[in-house]
N, C-alpha and C positions, 0 to 999 in steps of 0.2 A: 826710927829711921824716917818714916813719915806720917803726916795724922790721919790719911785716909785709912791705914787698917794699923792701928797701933801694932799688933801683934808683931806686920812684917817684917822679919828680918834678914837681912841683904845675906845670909848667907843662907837663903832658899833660892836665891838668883839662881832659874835655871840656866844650862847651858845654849839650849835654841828657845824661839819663839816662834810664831807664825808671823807676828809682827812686831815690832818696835816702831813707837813712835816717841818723836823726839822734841818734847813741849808740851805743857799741860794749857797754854792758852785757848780760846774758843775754836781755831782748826784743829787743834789736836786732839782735844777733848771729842769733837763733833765727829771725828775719823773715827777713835777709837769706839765710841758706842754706836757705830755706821757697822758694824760687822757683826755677824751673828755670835751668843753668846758661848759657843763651844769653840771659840777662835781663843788662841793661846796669846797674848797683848802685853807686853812692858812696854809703861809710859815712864821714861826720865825728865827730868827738870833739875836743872841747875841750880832754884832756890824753892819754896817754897811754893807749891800746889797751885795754890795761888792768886801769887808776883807776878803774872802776865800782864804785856797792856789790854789783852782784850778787856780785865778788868777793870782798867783807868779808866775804859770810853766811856764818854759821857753824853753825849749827842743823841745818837739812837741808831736803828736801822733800816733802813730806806727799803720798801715793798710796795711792786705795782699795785695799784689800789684796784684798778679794775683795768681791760683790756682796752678802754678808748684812751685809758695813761700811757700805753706802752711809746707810741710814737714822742712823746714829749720825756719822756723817761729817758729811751734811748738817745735823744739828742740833748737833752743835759748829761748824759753821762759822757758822750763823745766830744762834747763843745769843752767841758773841763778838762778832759784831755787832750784835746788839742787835735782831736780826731788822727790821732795814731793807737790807737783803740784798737785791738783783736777786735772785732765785729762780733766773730763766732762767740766770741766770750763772752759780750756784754749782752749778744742774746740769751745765752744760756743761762746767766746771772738773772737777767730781768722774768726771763719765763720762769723759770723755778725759786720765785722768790717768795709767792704764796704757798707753797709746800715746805718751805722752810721756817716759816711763821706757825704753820698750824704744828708743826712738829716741835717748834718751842713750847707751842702755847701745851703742849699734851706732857712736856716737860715741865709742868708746872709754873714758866716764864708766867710772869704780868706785867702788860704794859696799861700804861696812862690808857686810861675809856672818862667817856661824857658820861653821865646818870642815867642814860638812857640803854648802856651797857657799849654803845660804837667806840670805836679806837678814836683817842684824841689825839689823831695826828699833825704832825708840826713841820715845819720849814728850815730848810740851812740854807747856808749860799749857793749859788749858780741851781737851785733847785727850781723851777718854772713852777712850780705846786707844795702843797703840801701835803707829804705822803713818807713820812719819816715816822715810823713807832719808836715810842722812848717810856721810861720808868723814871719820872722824876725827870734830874741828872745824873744819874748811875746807873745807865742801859746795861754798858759791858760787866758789872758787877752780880746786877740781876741775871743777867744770861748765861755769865760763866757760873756765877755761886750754883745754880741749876744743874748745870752740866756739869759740874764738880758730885753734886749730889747724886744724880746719875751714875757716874763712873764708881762711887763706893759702895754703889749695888751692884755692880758688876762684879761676880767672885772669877772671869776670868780675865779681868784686868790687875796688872801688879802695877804701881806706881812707886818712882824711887826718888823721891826729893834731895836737892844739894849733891846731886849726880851727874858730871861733866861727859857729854859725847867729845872726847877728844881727834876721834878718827874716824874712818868708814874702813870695812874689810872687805876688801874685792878679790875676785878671785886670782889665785894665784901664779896663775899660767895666763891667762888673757888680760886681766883685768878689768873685765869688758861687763861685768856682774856684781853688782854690791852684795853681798855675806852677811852683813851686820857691819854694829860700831863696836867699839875701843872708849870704854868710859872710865872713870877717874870717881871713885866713890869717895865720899864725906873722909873714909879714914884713910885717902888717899894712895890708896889700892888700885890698879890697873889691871881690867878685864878684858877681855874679848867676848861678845856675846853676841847668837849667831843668831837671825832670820832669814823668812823666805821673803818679806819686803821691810822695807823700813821707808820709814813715812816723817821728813823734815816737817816741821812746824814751831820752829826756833825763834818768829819773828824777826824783825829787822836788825837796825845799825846803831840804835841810838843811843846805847852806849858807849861808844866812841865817841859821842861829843860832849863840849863842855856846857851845852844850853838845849836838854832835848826834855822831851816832855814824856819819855822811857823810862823805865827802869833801866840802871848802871849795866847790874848784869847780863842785856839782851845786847850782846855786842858784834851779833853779826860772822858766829862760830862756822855755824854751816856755810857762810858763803868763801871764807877762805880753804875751810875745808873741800868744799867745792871746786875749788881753782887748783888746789895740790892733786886735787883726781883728773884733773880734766874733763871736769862736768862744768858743760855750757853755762854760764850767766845771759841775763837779758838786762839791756837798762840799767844798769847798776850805777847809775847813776842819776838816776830820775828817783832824787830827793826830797819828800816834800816837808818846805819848814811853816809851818803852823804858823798865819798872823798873828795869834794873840796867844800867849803866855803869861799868867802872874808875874810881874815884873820883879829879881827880887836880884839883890847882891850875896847873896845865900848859895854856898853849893850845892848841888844835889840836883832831884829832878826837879824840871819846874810844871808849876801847875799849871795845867787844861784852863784856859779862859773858853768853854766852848763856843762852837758858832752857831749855836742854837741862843745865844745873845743876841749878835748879829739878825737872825733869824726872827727873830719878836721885837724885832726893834731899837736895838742898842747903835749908838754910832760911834766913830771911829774919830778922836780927835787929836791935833795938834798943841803945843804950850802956848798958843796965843787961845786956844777952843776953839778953832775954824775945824770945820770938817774938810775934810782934801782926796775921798775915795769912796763910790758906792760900794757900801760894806757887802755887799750881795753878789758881790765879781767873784766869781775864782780863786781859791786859795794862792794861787801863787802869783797872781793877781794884785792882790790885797796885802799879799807879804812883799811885793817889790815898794806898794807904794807907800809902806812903812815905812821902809829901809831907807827908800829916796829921802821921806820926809823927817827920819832922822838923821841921816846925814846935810842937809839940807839945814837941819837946825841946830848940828853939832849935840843933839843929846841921843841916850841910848834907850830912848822910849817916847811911848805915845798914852791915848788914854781914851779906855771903852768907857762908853757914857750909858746906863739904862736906866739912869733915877726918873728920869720925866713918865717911868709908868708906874701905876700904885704898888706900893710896899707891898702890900699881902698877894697879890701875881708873883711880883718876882722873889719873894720866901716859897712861897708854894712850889713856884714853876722849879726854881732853885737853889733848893735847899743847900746842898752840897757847896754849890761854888762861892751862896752867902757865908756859909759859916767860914770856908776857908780863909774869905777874904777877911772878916772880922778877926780872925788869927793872927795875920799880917797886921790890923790895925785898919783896914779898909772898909766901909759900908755900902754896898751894893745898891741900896736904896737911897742914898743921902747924894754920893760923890761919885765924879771919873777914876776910873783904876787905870794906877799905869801898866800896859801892857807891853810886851816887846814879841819878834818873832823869835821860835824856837823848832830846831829840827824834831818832827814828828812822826812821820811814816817814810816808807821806802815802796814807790810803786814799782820798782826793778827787783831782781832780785834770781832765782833759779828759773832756770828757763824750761817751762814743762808745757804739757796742753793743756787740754780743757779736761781730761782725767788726772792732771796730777804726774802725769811720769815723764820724769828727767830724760838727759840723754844719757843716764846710765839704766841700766836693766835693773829690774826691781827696787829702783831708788826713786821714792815719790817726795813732792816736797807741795805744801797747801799753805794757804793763808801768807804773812806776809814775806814769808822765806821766797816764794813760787812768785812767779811772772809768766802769766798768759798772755799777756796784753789787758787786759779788761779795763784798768784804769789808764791806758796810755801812758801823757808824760803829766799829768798829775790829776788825784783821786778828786771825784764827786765827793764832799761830806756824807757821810754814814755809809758810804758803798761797800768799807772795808769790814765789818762784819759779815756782811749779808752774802758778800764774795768769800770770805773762810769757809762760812759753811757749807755753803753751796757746792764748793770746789773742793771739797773735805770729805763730802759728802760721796760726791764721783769718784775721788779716788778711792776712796774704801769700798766702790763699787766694781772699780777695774783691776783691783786687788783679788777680792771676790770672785771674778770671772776669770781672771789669771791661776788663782789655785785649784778652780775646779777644773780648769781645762789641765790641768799636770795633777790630779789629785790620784793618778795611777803611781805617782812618785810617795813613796814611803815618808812619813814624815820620820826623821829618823835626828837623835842627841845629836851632838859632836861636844869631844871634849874642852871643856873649860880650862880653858889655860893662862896666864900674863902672859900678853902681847910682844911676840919681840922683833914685829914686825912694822910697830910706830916710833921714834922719838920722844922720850917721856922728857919733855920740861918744864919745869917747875910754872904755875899760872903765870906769874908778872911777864917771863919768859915766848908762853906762849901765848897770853894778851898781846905783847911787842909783835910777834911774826904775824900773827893773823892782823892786828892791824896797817900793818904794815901793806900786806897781801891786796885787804880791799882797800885801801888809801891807794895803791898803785892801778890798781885796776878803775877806781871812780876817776884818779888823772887822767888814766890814758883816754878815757869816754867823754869826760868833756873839765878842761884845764881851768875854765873861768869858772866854773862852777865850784871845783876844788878851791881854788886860790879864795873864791869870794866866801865861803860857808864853810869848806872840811879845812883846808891848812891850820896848823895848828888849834885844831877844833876841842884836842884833849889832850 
């Protein structure tokens, strides 16, 4: 059933938990080993442990370096967004971001150091400094593969792989309290399985589109879910699509051209080779004046250029995106790659605080499900790790503080039973409604945006 405890088998699924959470990506991971280890914890995942994007990121994670950063920190983080920013967020994000680093690094995390032992930190776009930790190109790999390893030392965490939440269970009379979910096991079996919270960490939308730099099966489950309960969204439509993309007529996901390219120097060129955009603008910035400049020349691409610096930097610095490119037939060190934009993250998404909780009762949601505001209307480069955890972190803290103030409350089973209180239909079925759900809700928030990116996107 899954490789974290070969042994476990789905029919030990008890009937309550204390918690469920839902996604093995870096918030959900970073929640679950956030609680003490006599807390009772099913982690589900729709595919493999992990198949999250936090493991695709490649960039790094952005940490106040010292306290005379912070004023330059907060206003890059608020100028990228356009200064519709939760304030409270992005303070809470930036002050607790060196407590977030030391608690990787004690997780065995390593990032890139100079010889002298100091962090070699690095630059992205709209960033005024450099103060980004990374591992290579494969930040989010090193930091989940970690937290993966963590959680299978944890004997009261259960994880169930290629395990679908198809539902939320609220109470029955009010409905005003989330119960648990309604999941859909591998042998396509329908449960009901009950908590005292449940903790979204599904990630975004970007399987719904036909050019995103996701995984297929992150398609944006919770937030339709979400809208059938009458649990608030925020923003659900503050989409961010990614300048650069491996360009490829191939289906599937496309690959992370990071902007930590950009970042060390790569530039951004047209099919004449003119340059036409400070690569260092704002992501969404940067992805309009693609767009322009490919419409403008009738083709469906452009082309990142970083030969002009020595071959063994850009092997070194990256590894990862050279070999990739070589796959494709491209040389990182010789030639222009053609790049296009692609949708990448979703700064909208459930509408919670700055602990984590919805407008339904006991139903938390972190990382990039959750909308606090902290990235406005579009992310700082590397903010969105460093925001999971953080935010991941809190919730499993007001989780915590929630159960002891009720811990006069017996924790007590309820019987396991198939759901006959959801709609069971078949996946294609309910991929259709739920896309459907958030396609109509991203129109209603803003039309040009749909017409120009989501219409006919998959």
């Amino acid at each position: 059933m899954t490789n974290v405890r070969k042994e476990y088998d789905c029919n030990m699924l008890q009937n309550k938990y204390q918690v469920i959470v839902v996604g093995t990506g870096a918030a959900g991971l970073y929640a679950a080993l956030s609680f003490p280890e006599d807390t009772q914890i099913l982690m589900i995942t729709k595919d493999a442990i992990q198949n999250s994007d936090s493991y695709l990121a490649q960039g790094g994670i952005s940490v106040l370096k010292d306290e005379e950063d912070y004023a330059s920190y907060f206003e890059d983080t608020m100028r990228a967004g356009h200064y519709e920013n939760n304030t409270e967020s992005v303070h809470v994000m930036i002050e607790s971001s060196r407590a977030i680093i030391n608690k990787l690094l004690g997780y065995g995390v390593e990032f890139d150091c100079y010889e002298d032992g100091s962090f070699a930190y690095t630059r992205e776009g709209a960033h005024s400094t450099y103060r980004i930790l990374r591992h290579d190109d494969m930040t989010g790999k090193e930091i989940t593969s970690k937290l993966i390893m963590q959680v299978k030392k944890r004997r009261n965490i259960e994880v169930m792989e290629y395990t679908t939440m198809i539902d939320l269970i609220t109470n029955s009379k009010t409905s005003s309290v989330c119960e648990g979910i309604v999941i859909e096991e591998s042998s396509g079996e329908i449960k009901n399985v009950y908590a005292d919270a449940v903790i979204l960490a599904t990630g975004g939308i970007g399987g719904l589109f036909q050019n995103s730099t996701n995984y297929s099966h992150i398609t944006g489950d919770s937030f339709a879910i979400a809208l059938r309960h009458n649990v608030e969204l925020q923003d659900i439509h503050y989409i961010q699509i990614h300048p650069t993309a491996l360009y490829t007529k191939k289906k599937g996901r496309k690959f992370l051209m990071s902007e930590s390219l950009r970042g060390e120097g790569g530039v951004l060129l047209n099919s004449k080779g003119e340059r036409f955009v400070n690569e260092l603008l704002p992501r969404d910035v940067v992805t309009a004046a693609i767009k322009e400049e490919m419409e403008k020349e009738g083709t469906d691409h452009v082309y990142l250029n970083i030969s002009h610096l020595p071959e063994d930097i850009i092997i070194k610095r990256f590894p990862n995106i050279y070999q990739r490119c070589l796959e494709e037939g491209y040389d990182l060190t010789k030639e222009p790659i053609p790049v296009a934009p692609a949708q990448h993250y979703l700064m909208g998404g459930i509408k919670v605080d700055t602990e984590g909780a919805t407008t339904l009762k006991n139903l938390y949601a972190v990382g990039e499900t959750a909308c606090n505001g902290v990235h406005g209307a579009n992310r700082l480069a590397s903010n969105s790790l460093l925001e999971s955890l953080v935010f991941a972190e809190r919730a499993a803290g007001k989780i915590i503080k929630e159960q002891q103030r009720e811990n006069n409350v017996e924790f007590q089973s309820q019987e396991l039973k198939n759901t006959v209180e959801t709609q069971v239909l078949d996946d294609y079925k309910r991929y259709e409604l739920f896309r459907q759900l958030i396609w109509k809700e991203i129109k209603r928030e803003d039309e040009t945006f749909y017409v120009r990116w989501c219409n006919n996107a998959s």
